[in-house]
VEXDREN-143550 format. One line per field, with one value per residue (C-alpha): residue number from 1; x, y, z; residue in three letters. Coordinates in steps of 0.1 Angstrom, whole numbers, plus 5000, padded with zeros to 4 digits. Layout:
<recs>
num NUM:... $
east X:... $
north Y:... $
up Z:... $
residu ALA:... $
</recs>
This chain:
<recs>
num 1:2:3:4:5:6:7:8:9:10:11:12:13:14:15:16:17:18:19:20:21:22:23:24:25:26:27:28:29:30:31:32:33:34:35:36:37:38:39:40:41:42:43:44:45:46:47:48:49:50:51:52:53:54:55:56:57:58:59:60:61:62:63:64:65:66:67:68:69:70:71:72:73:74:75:76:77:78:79:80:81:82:83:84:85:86:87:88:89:90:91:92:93:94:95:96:97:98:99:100:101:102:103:104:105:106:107:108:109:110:111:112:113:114:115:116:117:118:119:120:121:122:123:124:125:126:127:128:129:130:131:132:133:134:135:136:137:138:139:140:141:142:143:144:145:146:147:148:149:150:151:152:153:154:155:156:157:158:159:160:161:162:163:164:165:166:167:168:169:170:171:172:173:174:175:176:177:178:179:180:181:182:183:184:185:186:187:188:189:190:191:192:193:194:195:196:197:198:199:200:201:202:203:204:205:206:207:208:209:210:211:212:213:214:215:216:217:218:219:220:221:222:223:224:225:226:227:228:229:230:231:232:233:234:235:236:237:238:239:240:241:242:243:244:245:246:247:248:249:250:251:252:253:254:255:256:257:258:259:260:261:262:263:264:265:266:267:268:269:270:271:272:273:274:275:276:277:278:279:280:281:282:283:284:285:286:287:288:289:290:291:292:293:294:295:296:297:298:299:300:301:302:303:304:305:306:307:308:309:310:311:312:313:314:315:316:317:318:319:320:321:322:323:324:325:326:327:328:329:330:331:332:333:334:335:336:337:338:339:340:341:342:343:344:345:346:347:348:349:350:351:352:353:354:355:356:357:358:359:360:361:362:363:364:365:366:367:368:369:370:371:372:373:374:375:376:377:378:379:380:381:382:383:384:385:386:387:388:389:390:391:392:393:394:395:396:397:398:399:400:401:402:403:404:405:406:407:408:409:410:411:412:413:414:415:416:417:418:419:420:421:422:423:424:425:426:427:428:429:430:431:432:433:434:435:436:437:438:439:440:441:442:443:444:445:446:447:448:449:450:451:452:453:454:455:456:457:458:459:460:461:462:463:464:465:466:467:468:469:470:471:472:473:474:475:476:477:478:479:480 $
east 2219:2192:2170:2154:2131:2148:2158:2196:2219:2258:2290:2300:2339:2340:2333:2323:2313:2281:2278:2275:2289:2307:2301:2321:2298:2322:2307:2323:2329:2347:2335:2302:2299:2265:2268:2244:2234:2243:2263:2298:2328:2322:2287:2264:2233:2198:2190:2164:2178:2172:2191:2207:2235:2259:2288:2275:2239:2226:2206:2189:2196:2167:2187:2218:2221:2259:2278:2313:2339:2347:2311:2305:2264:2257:2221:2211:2184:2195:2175:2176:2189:2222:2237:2270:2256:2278:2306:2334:2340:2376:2369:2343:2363:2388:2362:2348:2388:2396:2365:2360:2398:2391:2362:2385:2407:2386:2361:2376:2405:2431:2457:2473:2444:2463:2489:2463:2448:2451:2431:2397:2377:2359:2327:2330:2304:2295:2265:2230:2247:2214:2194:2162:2147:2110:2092:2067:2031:2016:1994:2014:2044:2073:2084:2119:2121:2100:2103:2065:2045:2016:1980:1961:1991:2002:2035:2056:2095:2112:2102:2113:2142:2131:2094:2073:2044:2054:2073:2099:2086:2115:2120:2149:2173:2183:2223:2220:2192:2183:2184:2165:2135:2139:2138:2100:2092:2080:2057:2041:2029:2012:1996:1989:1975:1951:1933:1917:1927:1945:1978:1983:1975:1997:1987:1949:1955:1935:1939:1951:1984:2011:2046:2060:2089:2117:2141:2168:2189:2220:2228:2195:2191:2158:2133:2105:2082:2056:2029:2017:1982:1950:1920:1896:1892:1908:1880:1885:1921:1926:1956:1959:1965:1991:2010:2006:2022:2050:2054:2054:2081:2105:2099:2116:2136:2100:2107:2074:2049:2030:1999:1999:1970:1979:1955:1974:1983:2020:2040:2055:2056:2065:2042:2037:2016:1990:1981:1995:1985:2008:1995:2027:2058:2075:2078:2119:2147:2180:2213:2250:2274:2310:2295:2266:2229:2206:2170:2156:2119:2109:2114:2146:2174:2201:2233:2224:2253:2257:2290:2305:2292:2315:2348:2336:2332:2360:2382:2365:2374:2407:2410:2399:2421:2450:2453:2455:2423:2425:2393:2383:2379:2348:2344:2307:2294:2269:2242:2249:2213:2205:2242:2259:2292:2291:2282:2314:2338:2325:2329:2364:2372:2351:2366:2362:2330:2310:2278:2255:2231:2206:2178:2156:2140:2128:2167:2176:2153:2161:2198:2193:2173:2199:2227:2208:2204:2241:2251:2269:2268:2294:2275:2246:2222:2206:2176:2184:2193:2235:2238:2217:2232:2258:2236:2216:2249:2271:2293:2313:2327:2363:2363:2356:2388:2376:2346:2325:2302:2279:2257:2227:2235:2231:2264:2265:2247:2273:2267:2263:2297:2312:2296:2310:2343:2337:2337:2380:2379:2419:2404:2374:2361:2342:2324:2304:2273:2275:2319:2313:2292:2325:2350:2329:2330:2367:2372:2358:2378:2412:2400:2391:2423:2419:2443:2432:2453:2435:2413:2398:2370:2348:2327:2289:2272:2286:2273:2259:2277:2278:2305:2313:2343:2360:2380:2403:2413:2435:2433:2464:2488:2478:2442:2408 $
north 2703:2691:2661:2644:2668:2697:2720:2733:2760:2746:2755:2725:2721:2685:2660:2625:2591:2595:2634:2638:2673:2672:2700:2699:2715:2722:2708:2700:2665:2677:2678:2667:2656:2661:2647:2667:2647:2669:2696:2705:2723:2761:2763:2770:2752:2747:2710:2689:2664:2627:2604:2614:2592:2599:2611:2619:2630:2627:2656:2662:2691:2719:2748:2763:2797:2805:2789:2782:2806:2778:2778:2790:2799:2794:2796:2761:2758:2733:2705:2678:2656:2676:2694:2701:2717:2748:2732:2731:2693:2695:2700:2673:2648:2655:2650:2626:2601:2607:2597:2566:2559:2565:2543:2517:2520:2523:2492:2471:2468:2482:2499:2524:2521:2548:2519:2501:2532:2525:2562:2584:2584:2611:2614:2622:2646:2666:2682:2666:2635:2612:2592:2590:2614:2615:2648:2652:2670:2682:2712:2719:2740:2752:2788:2791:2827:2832:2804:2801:2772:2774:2757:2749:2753:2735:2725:2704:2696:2680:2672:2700:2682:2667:2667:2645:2664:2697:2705:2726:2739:2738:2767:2763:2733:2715:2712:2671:2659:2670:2708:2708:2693:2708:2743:2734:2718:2753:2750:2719:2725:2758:2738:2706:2732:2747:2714:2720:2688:2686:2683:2656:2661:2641:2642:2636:2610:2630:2647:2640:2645:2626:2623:2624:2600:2608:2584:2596:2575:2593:2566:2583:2614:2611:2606:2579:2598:2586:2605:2591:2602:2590:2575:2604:2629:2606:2610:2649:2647:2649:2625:2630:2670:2666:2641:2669:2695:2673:2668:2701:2713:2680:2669:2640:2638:2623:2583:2577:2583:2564:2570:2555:2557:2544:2548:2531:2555:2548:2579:2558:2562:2528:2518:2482:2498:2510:2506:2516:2528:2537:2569:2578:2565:2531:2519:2517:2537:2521:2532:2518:2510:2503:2495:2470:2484:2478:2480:2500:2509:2530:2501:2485:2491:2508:2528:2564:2577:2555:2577:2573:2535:2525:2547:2520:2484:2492:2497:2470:2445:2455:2442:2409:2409:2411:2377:2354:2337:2307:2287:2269:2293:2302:2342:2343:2378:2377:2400:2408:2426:2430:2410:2446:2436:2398:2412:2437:2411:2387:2414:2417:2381:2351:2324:2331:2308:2339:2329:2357:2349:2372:2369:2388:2371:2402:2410:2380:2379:2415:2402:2372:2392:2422:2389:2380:2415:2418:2383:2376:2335:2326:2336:2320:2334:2320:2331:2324:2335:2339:2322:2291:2290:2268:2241:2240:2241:2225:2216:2253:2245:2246:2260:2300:2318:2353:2364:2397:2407:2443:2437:2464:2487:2467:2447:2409:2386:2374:2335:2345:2361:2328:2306:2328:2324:2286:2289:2290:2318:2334:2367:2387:2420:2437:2468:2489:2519:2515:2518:2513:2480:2474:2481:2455:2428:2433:2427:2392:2386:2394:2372:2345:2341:2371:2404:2439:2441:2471:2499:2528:2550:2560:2594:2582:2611:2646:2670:2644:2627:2593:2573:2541:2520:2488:2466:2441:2410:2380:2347:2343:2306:2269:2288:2279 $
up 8686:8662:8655:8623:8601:8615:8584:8594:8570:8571:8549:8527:8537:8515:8491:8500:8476:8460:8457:8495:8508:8541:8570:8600:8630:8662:8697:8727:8720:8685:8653:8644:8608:8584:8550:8528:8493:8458:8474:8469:8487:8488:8495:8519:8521:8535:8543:8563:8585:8573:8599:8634:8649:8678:8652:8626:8602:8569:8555:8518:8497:8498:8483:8475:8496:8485:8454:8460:8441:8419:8400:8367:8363:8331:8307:8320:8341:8369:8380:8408:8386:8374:8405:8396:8365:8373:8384:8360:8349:8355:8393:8394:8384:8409:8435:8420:8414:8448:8468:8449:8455:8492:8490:8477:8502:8532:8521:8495:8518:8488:8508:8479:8460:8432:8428:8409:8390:8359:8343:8347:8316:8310:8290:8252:8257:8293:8279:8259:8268:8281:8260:8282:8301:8324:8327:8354:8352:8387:8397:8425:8413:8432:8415:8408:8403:8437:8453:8460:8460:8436:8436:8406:8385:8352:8362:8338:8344:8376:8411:8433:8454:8486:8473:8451:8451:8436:8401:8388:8353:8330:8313:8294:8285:8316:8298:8305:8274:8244:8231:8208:8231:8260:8242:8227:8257:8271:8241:8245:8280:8270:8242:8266:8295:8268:8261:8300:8308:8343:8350:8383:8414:8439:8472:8457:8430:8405:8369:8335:8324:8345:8326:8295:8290:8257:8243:8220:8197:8189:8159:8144:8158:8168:8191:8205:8230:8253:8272:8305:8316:8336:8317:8334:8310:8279:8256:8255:8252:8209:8205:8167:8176:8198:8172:8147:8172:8176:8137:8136:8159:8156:8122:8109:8144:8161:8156:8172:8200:8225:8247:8277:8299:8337:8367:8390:8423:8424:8407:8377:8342:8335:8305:8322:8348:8324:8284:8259:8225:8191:8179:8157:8141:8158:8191:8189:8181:8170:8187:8176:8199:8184:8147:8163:8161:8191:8189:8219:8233:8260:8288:8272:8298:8277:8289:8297:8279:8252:8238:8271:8271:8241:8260:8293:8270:8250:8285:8297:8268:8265:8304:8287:8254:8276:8285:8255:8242:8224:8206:8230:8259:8268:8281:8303:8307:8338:8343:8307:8301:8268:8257:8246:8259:8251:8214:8211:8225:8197:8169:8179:8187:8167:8179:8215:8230:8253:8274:8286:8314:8330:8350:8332:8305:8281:8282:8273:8244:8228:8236:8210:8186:8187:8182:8151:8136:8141:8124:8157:8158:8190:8214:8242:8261:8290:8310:8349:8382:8383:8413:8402:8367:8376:8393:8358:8342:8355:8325:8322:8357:8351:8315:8318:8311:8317:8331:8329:8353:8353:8382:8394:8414:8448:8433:8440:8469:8486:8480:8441:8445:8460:8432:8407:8422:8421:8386:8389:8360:8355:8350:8363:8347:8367:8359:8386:8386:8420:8433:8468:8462:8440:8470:8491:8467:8465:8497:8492:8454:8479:8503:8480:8461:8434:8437:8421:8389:8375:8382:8357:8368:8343:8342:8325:8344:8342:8368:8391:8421:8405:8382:8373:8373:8360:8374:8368:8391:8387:8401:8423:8409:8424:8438:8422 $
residu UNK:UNK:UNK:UNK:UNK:UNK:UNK:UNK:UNK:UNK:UNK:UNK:UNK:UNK:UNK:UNK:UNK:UNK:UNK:UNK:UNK:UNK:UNK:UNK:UNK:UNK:UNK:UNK:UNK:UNK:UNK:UNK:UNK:UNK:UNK:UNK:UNK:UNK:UNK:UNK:UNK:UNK:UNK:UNK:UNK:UNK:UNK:UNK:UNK:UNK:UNK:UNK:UNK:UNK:UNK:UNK:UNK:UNK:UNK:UNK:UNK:UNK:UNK:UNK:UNK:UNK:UNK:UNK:UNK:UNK:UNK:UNK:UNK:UNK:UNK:UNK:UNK:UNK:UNK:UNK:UNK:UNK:UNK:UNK:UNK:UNK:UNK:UNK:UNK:UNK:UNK:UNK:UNK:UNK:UNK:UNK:UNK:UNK:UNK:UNK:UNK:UNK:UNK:UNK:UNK:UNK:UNK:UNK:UNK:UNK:UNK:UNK:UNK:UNK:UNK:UNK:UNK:UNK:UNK:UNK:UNK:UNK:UNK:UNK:UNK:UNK:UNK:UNK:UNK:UNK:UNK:UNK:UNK:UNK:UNK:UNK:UNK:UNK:UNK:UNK:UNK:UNK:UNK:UNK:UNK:UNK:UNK:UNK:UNK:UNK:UNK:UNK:UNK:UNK:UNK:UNK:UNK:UNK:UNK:UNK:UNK:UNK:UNK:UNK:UNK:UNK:UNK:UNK:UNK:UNK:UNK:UNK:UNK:UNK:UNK:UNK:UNK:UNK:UNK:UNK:UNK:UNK:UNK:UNK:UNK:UNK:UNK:UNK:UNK:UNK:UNK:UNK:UNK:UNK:UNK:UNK:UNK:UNK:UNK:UNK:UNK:UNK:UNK:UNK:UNK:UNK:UNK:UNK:UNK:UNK:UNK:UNK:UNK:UNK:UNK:UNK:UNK:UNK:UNK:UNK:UNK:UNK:UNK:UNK:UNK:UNK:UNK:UNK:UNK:UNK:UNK:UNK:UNK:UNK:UNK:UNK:UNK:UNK:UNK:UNK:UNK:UNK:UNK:UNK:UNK:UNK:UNK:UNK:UNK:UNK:UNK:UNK:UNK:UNK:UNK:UNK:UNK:UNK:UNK:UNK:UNK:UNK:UNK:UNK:UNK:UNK:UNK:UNK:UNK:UNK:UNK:UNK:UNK:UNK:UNK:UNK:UNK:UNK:UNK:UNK:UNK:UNK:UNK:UNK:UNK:UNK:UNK:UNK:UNK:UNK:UNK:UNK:UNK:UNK:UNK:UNK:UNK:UNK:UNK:UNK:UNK:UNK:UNK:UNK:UNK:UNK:UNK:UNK:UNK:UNK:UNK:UNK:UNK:UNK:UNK:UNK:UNK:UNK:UNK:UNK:UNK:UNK:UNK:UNK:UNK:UNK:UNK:UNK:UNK:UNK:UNK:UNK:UNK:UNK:UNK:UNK:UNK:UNK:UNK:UNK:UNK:UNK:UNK:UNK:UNK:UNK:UNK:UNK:UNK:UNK:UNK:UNK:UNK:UNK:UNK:UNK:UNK:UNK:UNK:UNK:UNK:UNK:UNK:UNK:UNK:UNK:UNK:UNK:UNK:UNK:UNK:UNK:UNK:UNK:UNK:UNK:UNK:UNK:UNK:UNK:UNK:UNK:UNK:UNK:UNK:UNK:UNK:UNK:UNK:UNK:UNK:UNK:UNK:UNK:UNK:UNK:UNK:UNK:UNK:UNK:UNK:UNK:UNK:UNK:UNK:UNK:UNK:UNK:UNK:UNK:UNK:UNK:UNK:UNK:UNK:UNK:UNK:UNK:UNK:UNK:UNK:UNK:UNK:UNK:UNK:UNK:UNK:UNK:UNK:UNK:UNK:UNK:UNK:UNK:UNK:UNK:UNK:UNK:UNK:UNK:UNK:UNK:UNK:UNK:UNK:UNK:UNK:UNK:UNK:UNK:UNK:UNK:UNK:UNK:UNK:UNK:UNK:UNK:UNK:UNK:UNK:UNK:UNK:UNK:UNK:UNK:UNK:UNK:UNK:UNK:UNK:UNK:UNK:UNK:UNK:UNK:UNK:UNK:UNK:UNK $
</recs>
């Protein structure tokens, strides 16, 4: 039929987890299944095979040949990053509820997983609604208009799906970040390509300009900016000019900006990998979450939709104000990042003991300083592995009422998961980026002594196949 790497056109009949599109190809042996990532029912697509089994393939989006009848094409310029862009919301949050349902059902071993549902949330705000966003530079661009690729360009946007050497220009506001920016960003890389500096050349590791990276505080309304280039060629790039340019087209909305110069070869903008200067402004921007400010610079990890954010803590919280907390209880929020949640649950609730761990240390310290800012007292943070935590500390064995957890993405290592468990808590809150990581880890709560009380689904990221979800799981009586 076909192998891996071979580039196949198919109609899009279905909607799986994650944003995969399902077409059915008939054979002889019945239907052979290809899940195609960031495509939706309606369409017909072009995609290059990724991975060839005996049932079924997985294929990556290259472009969209036919919309389905359901899409509205609006002034937004899509991007790899906001596929559904055209797809009204209503109609991706029905996709969206019932393949994470599914997912539940199918994995986490829920039977009726819409006995447990408890509601969809759905983001305060489906457009502008990020607070970070990472432009890429690169001489190779891919034309949108002609779909050509072009040398010895000055490309400046998004990596052209399925590539990472070429760039999509952006031309015109991408719907997901910031208007305002995205409409002078056409601006800034005609000024930045008349310096004669380079934009990056991929394949050969060579040229100037590489990213720029923009944070936006919503609380403020402004914006910390950071541009990520190579040393060669940094003593004819006039840093003080471009800080003017930006003065002049943002105004009081520029918070502060950042030169970063970073030779190393990997494709990252991460200011760790290079040096990086202050030419402008401050280093943070200050968002508030549910009354409580949080200081934030370009590498703080921060909700992406921090609106949405306080819609999920607020869910999640109420999940923990259900049960009765007395004085003495102690609440531990693991994997608690920069403390967010642990904060809001002491705002609402003082007397309630709450312990944050995380492994990351730099979290944990902007999670005590962000504590202090806020005059929030009842509350400890600990820098340590989750799984080891106990051993250090053994003491809370026995005494955690309620506990959070927010893991990454992967969700929790399986022994971590069974020492948290040890931990005999009544209630666990659990709240998920990643559902299907979610769905496995229920499996083991049910098989551990915990059932599925509650479960809300959450909608952080409009036009994209991903969502979050809380839920909510009881220790079953006479089980520890």
């Amino acid at each position: 039929m076909f192998k891996r790497a071979d580039i196949i056109t198919v109609d899009i009949t279905g909607y799986a987890f994650g944003g995969r599109g399902i077409a059915k190809i008939p054979t002889d042996e019945g239907e052979y299944i290809v899940f195609v990532d960031n495509s939706f029912p309606g369409q017909k697509v072009r995609a290059r095979v990724a991975k060839k089994r005996k049932r079924f393939a997985e294929a990556k989006l290259i472009d969209v040949i036919e919309r389905s009848s359901i899409e509205k094409i609006t002034n937004y310029q899509e991007i790899s990053g906001g596929p559904y862009i055209y797809v009204p919301v209503p109609e991706q949050e029905k996709v969206k509820q019932e393949a994470t349902l599914e997912v539940f059902r199918r994995i986490g071993g829920i039977e009726n997983p819409m006995g447990y549902f408890d509601e969809f949330i759905s983001s305060p705000d489906h457009f502008f609604y990020r607070n970070k966003m990472e432009y890429s530079f690169s001489c190779i661009e891919h034309d949108i208009e002609t779909g050509e690729e072009l040398d010895d360009a000055f490309a400046l946007g998004f990596k052209r799906r399925g590539t990472w050497w070429k760039v999509e220009s952006l031309n015109k506001p991408s719907g997901m970040f910031d208007e305002q920016w995205e409409t002078i960003l056409i601006d800034i890389r005609n000024y930045l390509k008349s310096t004669g500096l380079k934009a990056w050349h991929p394949p050969q590791k060579t040229g100037f300009f590489r990213h720029i990276v923009v944070r936006k505080s919503f609380y403020e309304d402004k914006l910390l900016i950071n541009i990520v280039t190579s040393s060669h060629g940094a003593k004819k790039f006039d840093a003080n000019a471009f800080a003017e340019l930006l003065k002049s087209k943002l105004g009081n909305r520029l918070a502060g900006l950042q030169h970063t110069i970073n030779d190393n070869v990997a494709d990252r903008a991460k200011i760790e990998n290079g040096k990086c200067k202050l030419l402008y402004g401050k280093p943070i921007v200050v968002e508030q979450i549910l009354g409580l400010n949080f200081e934030i610079s370009m590498e703080s990890f921060f909700q992406t939709n921090p609106k949405c954010a306080e819609k999920l803590y607020t869910k999640a919280l109420d999940y923990i104000f259900e049960e009765k907390l007395g004085k003495d209880d102690v609440v531990m929020d693991l994997f608690c990042g920069t403390g967010t949640i642990g904060q809001i649950l002491s705002s609402r609730n003082n007397e309630v003991k709450i312990i944050g761990v995380d492994i990351v240390e730099e979290a944990i310290e902007d999670a005590r300083k962000n504590a202090d800012r806020n005059g929030i007292k009842d509350i400890q943070f600990y820098a340590a592995d989750v799984g080891k935590f106990l051993r250090e500390y053994p003491d809370y064995i026995g005494k955690i009422k309620s506990i959070i957890l927010d893991p990454p993405r992967a969700g929790i290592a399986p022994k971590t998961l069974l020492k948290v468990i040890a931990l005999g808590a009544e209630n666990i809150v659990y709240i998920s980026c990643n559902p299907s990581t979610q769905a496995r880890d229920t499996n083991t709560l049910l098989h551990e002594g915990y059932v599925l009380d509650k479960l809300t689904l959450v909608d952080q990221f409009p036009h994209t196949g991903h969502i979050e979800s809380i839920a909510k799981y009881k220790r079953k009586p006479n089980e520890s």
